[in-house]
Residue, then its C-alpha position, 0 to 999 in steps of 0.5 A: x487474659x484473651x489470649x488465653x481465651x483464644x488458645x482455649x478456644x482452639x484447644x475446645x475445638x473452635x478454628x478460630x483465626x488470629x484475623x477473628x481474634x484481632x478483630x475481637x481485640x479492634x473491636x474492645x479497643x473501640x469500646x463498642x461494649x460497655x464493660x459488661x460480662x454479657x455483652x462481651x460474650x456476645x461480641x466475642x462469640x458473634x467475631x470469633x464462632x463461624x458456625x451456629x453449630x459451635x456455640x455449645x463448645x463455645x459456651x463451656x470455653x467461655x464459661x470455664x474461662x471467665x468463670x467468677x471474673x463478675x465477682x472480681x468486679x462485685x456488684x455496685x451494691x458493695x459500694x453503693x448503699x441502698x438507703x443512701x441511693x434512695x435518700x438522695x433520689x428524695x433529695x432531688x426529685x428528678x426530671x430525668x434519671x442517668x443510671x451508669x449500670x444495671x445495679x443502679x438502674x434496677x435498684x431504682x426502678x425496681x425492674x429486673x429488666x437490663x439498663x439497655x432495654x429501657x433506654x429512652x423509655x418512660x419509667x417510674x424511678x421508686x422513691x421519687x418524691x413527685x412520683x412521675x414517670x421520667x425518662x431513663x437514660x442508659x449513661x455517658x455511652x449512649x450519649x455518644x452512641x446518639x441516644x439522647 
């Protein structure tokens, strides 16, 4: 699948180096980003484009590459149910909420705000029972970046 990428890239007009692209593929293999659309982008557009100028050319190659890989995956809503979420957050009443995605995170604190950018912030989790803010967490990859 990524070598594909990297040959289309060089077909869009992008030199990008088999250097770039190994440390691209290190760089995955370290689990530096979660699996998360975005955040590939992102990393693969910051190893493998040397100039701000490219990013446009980068852009229609991503996206023409990785077009619809996010509906491949689904939403975690097709899994999870909402009722059942909320239920059980009724059920327990938290002190501290660790959400594994932003489908979760959203859901339950009613933002459209990223999973990231709340990490270690207060936030009031809907439906909670005692109603008080806790803290939000951003899952088992934070915990082992340090953020605790």
């Amino acid at each position: 699948m990524l070598t594909g990428f990297f040959f289309l890239l060089r077909e869009g007009g992008l030199k990008v180096s088999i250097t770039e692209f190994l440390t691209l593929l290190e760089l995955l293999k370290q689990r530096v980003i979660r699996f998360d659309i975005d955040e590939f982008y992102y990393l693969s557009r910051a190893c493998l484009v040397k100039d701000e100028a490219l990013y446009d050319r980068f852009d229609r190659v991503f996206s023409a590459h990785f077009k619809g890989v996010q509906e491949l995956f689904g939403p975690e809503a097709a899994d999870l149910p909402e009722e059942w979420l909320r239920r059980q957050i009724e059920l327990v009443d938290p002190k501290v909420v660790v959400t594994l995605g932003n489908f979760s995170s959203k859901l339950l604190l009613g933002t459209t705000t990223g999973i990231t950018r709340l990490r270690g912030a207060g936030v009031r989790v809907v439906g909670s029972p005692s109603g008080s803010d806790v803290p939000s967490r951003c899952g088992p990859s934070g915990w082992r970046q340090g953020h605790r």
